[in-house]
TORMAR-776889 format. One line per field, with one value per residue (C-alpha): residue in three letters; residue number from 0; x, y, z; chain. Coordinates in Angstrom, 2 decimals, always signed. Layout:
N
residu [ALA/...]
num [NUM/...]
px [X/...]
py [Y/...]
pz [Z/...]
chaine [A/...]
% end
This chain:
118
residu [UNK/UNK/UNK/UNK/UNK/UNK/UNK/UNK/UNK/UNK/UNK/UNK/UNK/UNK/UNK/UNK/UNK/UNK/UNK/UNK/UNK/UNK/UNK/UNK/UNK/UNK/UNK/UNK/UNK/UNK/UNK/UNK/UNK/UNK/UNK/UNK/UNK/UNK/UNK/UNK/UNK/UNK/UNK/UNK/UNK/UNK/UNK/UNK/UNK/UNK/UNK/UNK/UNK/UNK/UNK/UNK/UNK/UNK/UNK/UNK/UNK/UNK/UNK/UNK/UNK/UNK/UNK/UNK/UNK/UNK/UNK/UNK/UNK/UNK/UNK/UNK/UNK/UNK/UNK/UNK/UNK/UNK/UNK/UNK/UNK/UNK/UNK/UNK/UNK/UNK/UNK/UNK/UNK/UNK/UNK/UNK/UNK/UNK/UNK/UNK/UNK/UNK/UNK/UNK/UNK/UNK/UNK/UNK/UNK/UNK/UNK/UNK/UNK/UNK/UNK/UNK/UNK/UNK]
num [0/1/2/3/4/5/6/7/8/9/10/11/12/13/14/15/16/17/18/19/20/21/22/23/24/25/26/27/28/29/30/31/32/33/34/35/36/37/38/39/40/41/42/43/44/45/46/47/48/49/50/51/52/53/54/55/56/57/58/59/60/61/62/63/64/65/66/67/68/69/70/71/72/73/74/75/76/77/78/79/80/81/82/83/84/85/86/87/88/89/90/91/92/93/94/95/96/97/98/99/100/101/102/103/104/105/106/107/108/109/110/111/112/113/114/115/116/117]
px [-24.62/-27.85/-26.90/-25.78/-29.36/-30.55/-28.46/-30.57/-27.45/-29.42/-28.21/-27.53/-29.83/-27.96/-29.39/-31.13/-29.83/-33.05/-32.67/-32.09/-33.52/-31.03/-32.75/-36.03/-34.37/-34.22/-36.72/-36.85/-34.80/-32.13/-31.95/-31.96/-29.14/-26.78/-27.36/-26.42/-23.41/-22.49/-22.78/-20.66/-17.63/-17.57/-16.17/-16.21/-19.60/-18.95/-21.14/-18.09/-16.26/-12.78/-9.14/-8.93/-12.54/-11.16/-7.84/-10.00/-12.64/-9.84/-7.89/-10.83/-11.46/-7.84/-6.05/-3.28/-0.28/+3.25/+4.76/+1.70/+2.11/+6.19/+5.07/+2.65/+4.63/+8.08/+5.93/+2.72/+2.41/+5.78/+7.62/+9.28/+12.69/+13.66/+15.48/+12.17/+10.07/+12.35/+11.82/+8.36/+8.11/+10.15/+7.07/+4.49/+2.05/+2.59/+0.75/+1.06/+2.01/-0.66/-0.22/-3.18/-4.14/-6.58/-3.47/-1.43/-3.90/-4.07/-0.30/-0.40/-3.04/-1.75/+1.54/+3.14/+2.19/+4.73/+5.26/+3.78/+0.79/+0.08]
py [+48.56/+48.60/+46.80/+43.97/+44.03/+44.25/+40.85/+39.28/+38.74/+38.78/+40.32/+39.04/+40.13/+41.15/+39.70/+41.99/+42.91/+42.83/+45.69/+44.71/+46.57/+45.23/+47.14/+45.73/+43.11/+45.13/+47.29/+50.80/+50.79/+48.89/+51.39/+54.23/+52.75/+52.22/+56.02/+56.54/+54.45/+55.81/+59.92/+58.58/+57.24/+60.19/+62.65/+65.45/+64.88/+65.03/+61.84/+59.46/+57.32/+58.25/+56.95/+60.04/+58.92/+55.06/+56.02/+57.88/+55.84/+53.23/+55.29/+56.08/+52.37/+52.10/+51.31/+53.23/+52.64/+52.43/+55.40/+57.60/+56.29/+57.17/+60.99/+60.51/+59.45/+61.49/+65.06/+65.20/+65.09/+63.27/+62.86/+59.72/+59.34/+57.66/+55.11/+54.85/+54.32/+51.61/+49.64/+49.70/+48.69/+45.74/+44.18/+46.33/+44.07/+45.17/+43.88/+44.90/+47.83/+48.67/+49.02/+46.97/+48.39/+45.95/+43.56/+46.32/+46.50/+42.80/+42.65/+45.70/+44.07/+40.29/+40.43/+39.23/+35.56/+32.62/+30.99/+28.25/+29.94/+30.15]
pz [-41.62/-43.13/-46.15/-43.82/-43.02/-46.54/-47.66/-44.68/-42.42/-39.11/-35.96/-32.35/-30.04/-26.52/-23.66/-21.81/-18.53/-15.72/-13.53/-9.76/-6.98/-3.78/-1.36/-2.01/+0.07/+2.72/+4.38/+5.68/+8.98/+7.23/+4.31/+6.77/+9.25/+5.76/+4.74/+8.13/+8.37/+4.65/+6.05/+8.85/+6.81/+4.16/+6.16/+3.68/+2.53/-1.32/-1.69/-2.27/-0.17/-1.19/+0.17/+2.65/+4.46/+4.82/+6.02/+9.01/+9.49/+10.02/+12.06/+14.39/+14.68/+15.98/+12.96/+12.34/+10.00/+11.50/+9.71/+10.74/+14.63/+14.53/+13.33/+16.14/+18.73/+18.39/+17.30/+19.94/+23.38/+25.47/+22.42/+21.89/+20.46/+17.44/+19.96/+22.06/+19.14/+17.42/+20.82/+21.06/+17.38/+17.95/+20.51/+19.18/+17.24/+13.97/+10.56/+7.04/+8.08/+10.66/+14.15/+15.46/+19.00/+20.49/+20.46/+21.40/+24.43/+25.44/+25.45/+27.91/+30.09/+29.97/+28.39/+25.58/+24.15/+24.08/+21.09/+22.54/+23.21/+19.40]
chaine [A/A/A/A/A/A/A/A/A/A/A/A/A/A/A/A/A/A/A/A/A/A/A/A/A/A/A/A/A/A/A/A/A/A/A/A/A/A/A/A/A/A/A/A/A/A/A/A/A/A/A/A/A/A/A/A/A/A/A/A/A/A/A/A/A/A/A/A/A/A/A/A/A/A/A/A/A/A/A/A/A/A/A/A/A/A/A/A/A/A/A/A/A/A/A/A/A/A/A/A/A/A/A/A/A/A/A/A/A/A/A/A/A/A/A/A/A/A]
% end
């Protein structure tokens, strides 16, 4: 390499990167409240917000996947059967995968929408 030099081949010189400080945009109470909301999702406190804390930070925000609700509902409590379960997952408003309650809630309070409706 430093006979490259020594033929007076010259070099690129990178581009430096310029550090950036994002919380300077920010001040104090909104730094503090993101710590905050950080602790709160990493359940096991390891400093990392890993699969296990999304899965239940989702699931305490009522997101639940459908094949985690079926274990619910036909292990815990009044247990559903397989039969029961299958008909509430045919109206049960169902995503990706993910039973999403708050619709699950407006269809208990108002009903189900019409196609219309939509």
């Amino acid at each position: 390499m430093s006979s490259r030099k020594a033929k007076g081949k010259t070099t690129k010189k990178r581009a430096q990167r310029a550090t950036s400080n994002v919380f300077a945009m920010f001040d104090q109470a909104q730094i503090q409240e993101f710590k905050e909301a950080f602790n709160m999702i990493d359940q096991n406190k390891d400093g990392l917000i890993d699969k296990e804390d999304l899965h239940d930070m989702l699931a305490s925000l009522g997101v639940i996947h459908e094949d985690r609700l079926r274990e619910l509902l036909t292990t815990m409590g009044d247990r559903f059967s397989d039969e029961d379960v299958d008909e509430i997952f045919r109206e049960a408003p169902i995503k990706s995968g993910n039973f999403d309650y708050i619709e699950f809630t407006r269809i208990l309070k108002h009903g189900k929408k019409d196609k219309d409706d939509d």
